[in-house]
N, C-alpha and C positions, 0 to 999 in steps of 0.2 A: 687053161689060159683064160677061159671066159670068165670062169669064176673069182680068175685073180685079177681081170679089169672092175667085174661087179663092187670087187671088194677096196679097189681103189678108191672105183668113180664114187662107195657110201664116204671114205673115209675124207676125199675129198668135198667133196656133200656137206659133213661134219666140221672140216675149218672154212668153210665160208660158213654158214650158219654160223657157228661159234663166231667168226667175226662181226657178222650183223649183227648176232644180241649183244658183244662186246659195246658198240660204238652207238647202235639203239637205244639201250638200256640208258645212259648215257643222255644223249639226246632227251629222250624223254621224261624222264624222270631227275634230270639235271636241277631244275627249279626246287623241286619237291624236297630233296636231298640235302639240297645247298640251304634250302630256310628250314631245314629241322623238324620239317612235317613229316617226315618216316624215317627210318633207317634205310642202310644200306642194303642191307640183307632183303629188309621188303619191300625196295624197290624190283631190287630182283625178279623176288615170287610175285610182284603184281604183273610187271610186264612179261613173264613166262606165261603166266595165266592169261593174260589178257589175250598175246600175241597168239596163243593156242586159239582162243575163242573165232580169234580172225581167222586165223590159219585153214578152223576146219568147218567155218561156213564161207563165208565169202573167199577165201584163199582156193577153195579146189575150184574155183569158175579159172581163174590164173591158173591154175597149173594144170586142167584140161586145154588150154589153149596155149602153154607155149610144152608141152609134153606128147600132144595131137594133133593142132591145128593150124600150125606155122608152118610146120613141115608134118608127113601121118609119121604116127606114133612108133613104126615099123623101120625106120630110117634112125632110129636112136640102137643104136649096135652098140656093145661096150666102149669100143674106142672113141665114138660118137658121144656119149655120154661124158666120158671122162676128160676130150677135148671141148666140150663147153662147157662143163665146171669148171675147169684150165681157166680159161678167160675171164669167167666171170669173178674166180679169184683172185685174177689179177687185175682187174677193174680195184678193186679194193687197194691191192697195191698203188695202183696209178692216182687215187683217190689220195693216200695217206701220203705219199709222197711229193702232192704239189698242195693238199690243203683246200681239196675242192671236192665238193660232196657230188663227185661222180654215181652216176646211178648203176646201180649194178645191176636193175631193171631192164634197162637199154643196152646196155653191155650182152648180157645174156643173152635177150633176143638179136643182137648184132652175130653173133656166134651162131647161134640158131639159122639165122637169113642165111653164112657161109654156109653152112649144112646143106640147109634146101637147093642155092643155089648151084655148090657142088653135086649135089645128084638131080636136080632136075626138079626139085618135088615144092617147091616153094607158093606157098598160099597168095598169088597178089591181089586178090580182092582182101584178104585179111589184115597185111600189111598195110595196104591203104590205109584201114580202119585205125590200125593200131600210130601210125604214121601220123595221120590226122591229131586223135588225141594225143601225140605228144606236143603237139604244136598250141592245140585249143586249153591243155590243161595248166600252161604255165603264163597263159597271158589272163583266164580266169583267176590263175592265183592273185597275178600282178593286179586283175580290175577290180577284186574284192579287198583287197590288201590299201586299196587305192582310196578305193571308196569310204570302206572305215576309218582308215586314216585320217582321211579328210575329214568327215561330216560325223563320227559318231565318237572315235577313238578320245578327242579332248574330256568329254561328256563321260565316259569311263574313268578314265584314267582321276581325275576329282570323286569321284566316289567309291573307289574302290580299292581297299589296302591290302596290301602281304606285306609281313611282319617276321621279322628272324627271331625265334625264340632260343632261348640258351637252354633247353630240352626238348623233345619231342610233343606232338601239338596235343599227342592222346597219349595218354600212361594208363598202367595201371593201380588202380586204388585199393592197397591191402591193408588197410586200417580194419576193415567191417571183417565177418564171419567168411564172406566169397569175396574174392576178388573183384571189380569193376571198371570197366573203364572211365577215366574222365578226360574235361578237355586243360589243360597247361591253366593252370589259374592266373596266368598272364594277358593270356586272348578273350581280346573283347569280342564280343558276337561279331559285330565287321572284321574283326582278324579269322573267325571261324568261319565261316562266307568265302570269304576270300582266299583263305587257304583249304577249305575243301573244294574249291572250284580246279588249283593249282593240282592237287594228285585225282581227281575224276579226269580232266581235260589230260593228264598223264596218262593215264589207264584206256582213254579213246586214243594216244597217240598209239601205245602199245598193240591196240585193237586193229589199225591201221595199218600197225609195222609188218604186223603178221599175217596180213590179210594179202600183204600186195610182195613179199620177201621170202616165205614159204618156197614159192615156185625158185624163186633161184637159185637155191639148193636144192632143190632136189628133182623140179620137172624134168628132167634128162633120165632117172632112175625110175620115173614112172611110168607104165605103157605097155602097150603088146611087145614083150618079149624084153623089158624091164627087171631088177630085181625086185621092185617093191610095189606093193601098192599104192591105191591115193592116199589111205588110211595109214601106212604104215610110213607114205615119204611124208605127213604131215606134222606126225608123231617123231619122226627122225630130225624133221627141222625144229620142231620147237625145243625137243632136246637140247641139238646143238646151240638155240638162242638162248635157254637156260642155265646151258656152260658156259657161256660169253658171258650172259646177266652175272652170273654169281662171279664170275674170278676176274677176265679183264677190264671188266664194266664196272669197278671198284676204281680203277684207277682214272676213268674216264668219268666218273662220280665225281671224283675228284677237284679233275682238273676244266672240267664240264664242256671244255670246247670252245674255242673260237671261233666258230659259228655262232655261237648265241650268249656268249659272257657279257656283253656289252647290250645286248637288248633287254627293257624294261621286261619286267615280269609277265606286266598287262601285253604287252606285248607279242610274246614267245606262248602265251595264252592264245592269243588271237591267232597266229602263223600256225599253233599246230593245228586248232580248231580247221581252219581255212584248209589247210593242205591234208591233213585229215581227213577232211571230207571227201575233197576233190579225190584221192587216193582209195577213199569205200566205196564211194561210185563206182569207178573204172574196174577195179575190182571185183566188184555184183556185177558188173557186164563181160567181165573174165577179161580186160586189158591190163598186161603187164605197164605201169607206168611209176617214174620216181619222185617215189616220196619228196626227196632233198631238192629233188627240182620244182618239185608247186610248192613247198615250203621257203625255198628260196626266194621265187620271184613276190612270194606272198610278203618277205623282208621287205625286199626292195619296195615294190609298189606300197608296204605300209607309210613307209618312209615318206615316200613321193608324196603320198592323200597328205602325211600331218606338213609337211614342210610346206604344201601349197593352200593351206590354208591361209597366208599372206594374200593371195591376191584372189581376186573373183574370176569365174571361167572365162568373162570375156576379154579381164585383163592376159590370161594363162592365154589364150587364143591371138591377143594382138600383141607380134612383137616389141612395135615403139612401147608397151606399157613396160617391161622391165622395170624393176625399182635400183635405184640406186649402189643402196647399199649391197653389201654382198655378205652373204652367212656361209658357213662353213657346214654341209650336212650331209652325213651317212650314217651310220647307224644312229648317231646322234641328234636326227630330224626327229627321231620318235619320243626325241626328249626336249624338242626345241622349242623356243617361244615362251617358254616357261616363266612366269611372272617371278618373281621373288617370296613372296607372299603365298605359294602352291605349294602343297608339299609333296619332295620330290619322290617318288616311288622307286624303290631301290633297281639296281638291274640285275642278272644272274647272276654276275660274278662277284657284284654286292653279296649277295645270301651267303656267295660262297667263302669270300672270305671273310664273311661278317663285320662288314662297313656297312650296313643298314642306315640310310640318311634318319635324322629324328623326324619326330612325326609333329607338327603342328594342330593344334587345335584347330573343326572345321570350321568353324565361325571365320576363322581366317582367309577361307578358299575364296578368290573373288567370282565370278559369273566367268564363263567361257568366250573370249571375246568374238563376234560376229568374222564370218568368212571376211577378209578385205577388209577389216579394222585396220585403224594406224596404227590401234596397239600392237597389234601382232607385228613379230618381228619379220623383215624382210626379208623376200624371198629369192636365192639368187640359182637362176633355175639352170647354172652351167656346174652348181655341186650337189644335187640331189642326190646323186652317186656317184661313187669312184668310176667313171667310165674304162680305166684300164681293169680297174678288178671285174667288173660286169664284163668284158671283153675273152678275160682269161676263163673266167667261169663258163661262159658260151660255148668257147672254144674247145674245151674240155667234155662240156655235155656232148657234143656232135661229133669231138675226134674219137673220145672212148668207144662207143659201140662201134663208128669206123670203123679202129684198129682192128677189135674183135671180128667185126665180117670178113676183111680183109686178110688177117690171119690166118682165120677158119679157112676160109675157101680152099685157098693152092693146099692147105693142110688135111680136109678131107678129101678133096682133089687127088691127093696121091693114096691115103691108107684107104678109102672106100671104093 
């Protein structure tokens, strides 16, 4: 019987995994894919590769700490096991069915706290910790997202191109005796720039994915009286995110997602950077924490910084200053203000369906106009975001792992 929960809780192990490298892959490599800087296939093998790298340095700080240190490692029984993978694959479901990047990070650990709570064994000094950075890592997203937006993102965005090319960016060149690689005899030096920025800053997302995703698959299998090791549930996750990358991650290739088909390149560059980080941190300090959620609010607050470039902090500060007029802005603040004479920089789902806007000559680009210019278009600070979509997305981050404790509990509650 034991051995047939062991063999459950891997298999279940296996399609979460397979679904985060499915919807990861994806994400990440979306950009890259869509402008014809690599194939499908090696988007794949980059982000297996990458997400291993994460996985099997900074990912075992995570999954010593929700595999031992939430609740001891001794309290993970098979049933135990195989009822928190339960959950956290169905955070995935919960996710895919309202269209909101639920973290399966916090799901997980939501299950985990039902565990502890039901026998007794629950870390509260740990929790705090982990509690705290869920709070401080998505409002860091929002203030760097904010920041750039405002004060650096214009100054980018004029100097910086990605370019869809109607082949791949690198070939190989079999004219001569050995084969070689070259670069698309299309790409100007600024399209090669700029498009190896797009698949490195891919390859740190993959870095990221793996580093902080590992444990949710598998830290319930890892531990005193576990089937596997750290070594071997590492090697088990990135597996299953390799099967995801290669087969369903094709189709999310594809269709690259609604989350980020309408954001600027430079853009979805910046959010992964940002949240990225934020996510290797927490990580290297062994805090389970969601990607999709400091990548998100890192959306939102980009938005916020470029659209409030209209007005100066102490207009943004004094209500009577409101301007008049009123603009329309959500994801489309990270494109706003835009002079006519700028040339527009495509967005993901530009690349992807190849509507690449034409590129102007720079001589054409005017200067970036000053914070509180007239030029700058006005700022109408009641649609910086969808307030109901912000609303729902909240509600969702704090009901998910809910559900999950609440769940778990009466559920280990009776089998342990």
């Amino acid at each position: 019987m034991v051995t047939l929960l062991a063999a459950v809780g891997v298999l279940v192990a296996v399609f979460v995994g397979f679904n985060i490298g499915g919807s990861s892959t994806g994400v990440a490599f979306g950009p890259s894919v869509g402008g014809r800087l690599i194939r499908k296939t090696t988007a794949a093998a980059l982000f297996t590769l990458f997400a291993f790298v994460g996985a099997w340095t900074v990912g075992r700080n995570v999954i010593e700490t929700m595999s031992s240190s939430i609740v001891p490692a001794a309290q993970f029984s098979p049933v135990a096991s195989v009822g928190v993978l339960f959950f956290t694959g169905a955070s995935l479901l919960v996710s895919n069915l309202y269209g909101v990047p639920a973290s399966t990070s916090m799901t997980a650990v939501g299950a985990i706290v039902g565990l502890g709570l039901a026998t007794g064994t629950l870390n509260n000094a740990l929790m705090f910790t982990i509690l705290s950075a869920w709070i401080v890592a998505p409002l860091v997203g929002f203030g760097c997202g904010a920041l750039i937006g405002r004060y650096i993102y214009p100054y980018l965005d004029r100097r910086i191109a990605f370019t869809r090319f109607e082949s791949t960016l690198v070939y190989m060149d079999r004219s001569g005796t050995l084969p070689r690689p070259r670069f698309n005899d299309a790409a100007s030096p600024r399209d090669i720039v700029g498009s190896t920025m797009v698949v490195v800053i891919a390859c740190y997302m993959a870095f990221s994915a793996g580093a902080s995703n590992a444990a949710n698959a598998v830290a319930p299998l890892v531990g005193a009286g576990g089937p596997l090791t750290v070594d071997q549930g590492v090697l088990l996750a990135v597996i299953a995110f390799g099967l995801g990358g290669f087969t369903i991650a094709r189709r999310t290739l594809d269709t690259v997602g609604d989350d980020i088909t309408e954001l600027p390149i430079l853009a979805a560059l910046i959010v992964s950077v940002v949240g990225g980080t934020i996510i290797t941190i927490l990580s290297a300090l062994g805090i389970p924490a969601s990607l999709a959620v400091s990548t998100t609010c890192c959306i939102i607050g980009l938005g916020w910084g470029r659209a409030t470039r209209a007005a100066t902090v102490v207009e943004l500060a004094t209500p009577e200053s409101t301007p008049e007029h009123d603009v329309t802005v959500a994801t489309g603040a990270l494109a706003a203000s835009r002079d006519e004479d700028v040339p527009t920089g495509p967005t993901v789902g530009d690349l992807e369906r190849g509507e690449s806007p034409a590129k102007k000559p720079e001589e054409t680009v005017p200067p970036v106009p000053d914070i509180g210019d007239s030029d700058t278009a006005e700022l109408d600070r009641q649609s910086l975001f969808d307030p109901a979509a912000v609303k729902r997305i909240v509600t969702l981050w704090v009901l998910t792992p809910a559900l999950a404790m609440t769940g778990s509990y009466p559920l280990f509650l009776l089998v342990l």
